[in-house]
C-alpha positions as CSV (number, residue, x, y, z in Angstrom):
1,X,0.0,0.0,0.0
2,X,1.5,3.4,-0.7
3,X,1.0,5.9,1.3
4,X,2.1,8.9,-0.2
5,X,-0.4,8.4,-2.8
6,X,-2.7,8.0,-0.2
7,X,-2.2,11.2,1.3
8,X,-1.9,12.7,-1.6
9,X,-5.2,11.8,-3.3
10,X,-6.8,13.1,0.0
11,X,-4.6,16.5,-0.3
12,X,-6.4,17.0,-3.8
13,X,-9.5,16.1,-2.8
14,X,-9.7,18.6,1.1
15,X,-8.5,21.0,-2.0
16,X,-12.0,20.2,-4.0
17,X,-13.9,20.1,-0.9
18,X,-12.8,23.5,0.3
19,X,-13.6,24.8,-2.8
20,X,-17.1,22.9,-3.1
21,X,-17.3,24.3,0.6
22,X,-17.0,28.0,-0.1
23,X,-19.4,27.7,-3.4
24,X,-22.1,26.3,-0.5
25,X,-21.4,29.3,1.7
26,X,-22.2,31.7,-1.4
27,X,-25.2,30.1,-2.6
28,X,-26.8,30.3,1.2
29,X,-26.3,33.8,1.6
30,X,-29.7,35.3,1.9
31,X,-31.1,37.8,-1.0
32,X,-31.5,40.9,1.3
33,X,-30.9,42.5,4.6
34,X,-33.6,42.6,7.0
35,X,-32.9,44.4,10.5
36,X,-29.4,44.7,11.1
37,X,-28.6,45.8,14.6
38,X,-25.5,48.4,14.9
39,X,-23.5,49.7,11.9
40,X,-23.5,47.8,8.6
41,X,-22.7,48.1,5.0
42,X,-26.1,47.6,2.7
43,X,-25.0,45.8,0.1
44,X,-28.8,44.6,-0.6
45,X,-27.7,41.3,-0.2
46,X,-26.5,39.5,3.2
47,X,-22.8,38.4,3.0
48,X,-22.0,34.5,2.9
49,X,-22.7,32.3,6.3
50,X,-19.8,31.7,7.8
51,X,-17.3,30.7,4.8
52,X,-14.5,29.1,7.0
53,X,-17.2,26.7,8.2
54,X,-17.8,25.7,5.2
55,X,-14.5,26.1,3.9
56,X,-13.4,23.4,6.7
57,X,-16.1,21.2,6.5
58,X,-15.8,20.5,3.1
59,X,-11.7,19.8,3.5
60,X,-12.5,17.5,6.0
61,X,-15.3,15.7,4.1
62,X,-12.4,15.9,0.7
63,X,-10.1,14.6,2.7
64,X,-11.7,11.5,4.3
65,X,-13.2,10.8,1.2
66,X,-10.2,10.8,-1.0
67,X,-8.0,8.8,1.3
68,X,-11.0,6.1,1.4
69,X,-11.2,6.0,-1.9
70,X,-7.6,5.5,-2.9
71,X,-7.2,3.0,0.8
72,X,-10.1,1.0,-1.0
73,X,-8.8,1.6,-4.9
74,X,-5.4,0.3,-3.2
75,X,-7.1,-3.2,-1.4
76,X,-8.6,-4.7,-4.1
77,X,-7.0,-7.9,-4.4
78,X,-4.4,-8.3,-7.2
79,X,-4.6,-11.4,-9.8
80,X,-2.0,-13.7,-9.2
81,X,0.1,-14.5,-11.9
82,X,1.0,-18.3,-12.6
């Protein structure tokens, strides 16, 4: 089993997730402001919900996922030659 490319395949997919995880933070932002308490910028628009959230969750998600994929690539038994 190698483990480099183990950790690597999970490197490049935390990368996908975090990217996947900050696309999910834009799309829930809400369409407008509604009773803002103390000083705020109207934009019309409320900003994204909490991106490094997101962000993290979705590296963390990539990451397991890509390293179970590549463990489970990795263990499928090999043909035997004769």
């Amino acid at each position: 089993m190698n483990m480099r490319l183990v950790m690597f395949s999970g490197i490049v997919m935390m990368l996908v997730g975090t990217i996947a995880g900050l696309g999910a933070s834009k799309y829930s932002e809400k369409q407008y402001q509604c009773c803002n308490i103390g000083p705020s910028l109207d934009l019309g628009y409320s900003q994204s919900r909490a991106p490094r959230t997101y962000a993290l969750a979705g590296a963390a998600m990539g990451f397991i996922i890509g390293s179970s994929l590549e463990l489970v690539r990795q263990s499928t038994p090999q043909e035997v030659e004769k």
